[in-house]
C-alpha positions, 0 to 999 in steps of 0.5 A: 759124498757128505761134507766131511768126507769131501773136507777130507778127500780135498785135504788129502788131495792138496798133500797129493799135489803138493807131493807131486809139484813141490816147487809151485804148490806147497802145503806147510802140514796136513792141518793147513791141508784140512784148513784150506779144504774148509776154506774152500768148501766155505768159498764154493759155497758163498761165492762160487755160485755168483761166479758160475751165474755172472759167467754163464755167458763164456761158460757156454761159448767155451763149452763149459770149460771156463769153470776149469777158470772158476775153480782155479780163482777159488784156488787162488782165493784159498790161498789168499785167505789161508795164507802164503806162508802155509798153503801157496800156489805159485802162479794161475797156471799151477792153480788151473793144473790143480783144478783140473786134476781136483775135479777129476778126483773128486769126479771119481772119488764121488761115483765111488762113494755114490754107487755104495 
């Protein structure tokens, strides 16, 4: 999937979720929507990979589900720099919840895109 097809599939799955847990995730509009997917895809791309090697270690013991603990952190850290009032994720649980349920969009919505 190029980049900005995925910019705008995270964006309109934070309005998803938002939708769906309107009391832990909230989103203000759907250009901090679009704001906080390129937030994120600038943190994938300049942090995560140092995340991802500094933890391999656990990564491996836990089987690889400690990324599901790395993709929430970069939610969190979306939230910080976007800022509380527009795009806020109430608590880590709420942020691992989102992770998981991107990444299994976004798994989806990319063999889609790939098979065409």
């Amino acid at each position: 999937m190029k980049f900005w097809q995925r910019i705008i599939v995270d964006a309109l799955l934070f309005m998803a979720i938002a939708g769906f847990f309107h009391n832990s995730f909230v989103v203000s509009s759907v250009w901090y929507a679009l704001v906080a997917s390129l937030v994120l895809a600038i943190l994938n791309a300049a942090i995560k990979p140092i995340l991802v090697v500094l933890s391999l270690p656990i990564t491996f013991l836990t089987l690889g589900l400690f990324s599901i603990v790395i993709n929430a952190l970069m939610l969190e850290l979306t939230s910080f720099f976007v800022g509380a009032q527009n795009f806020h994720i109430a608590n880590f649980g709420m942020a691992m919840l989102a992770a998981i349920i991107m990444s299994i969009c976004n798994a989806i919505i990319s063999g889609y895109f790939s098979r065409e």
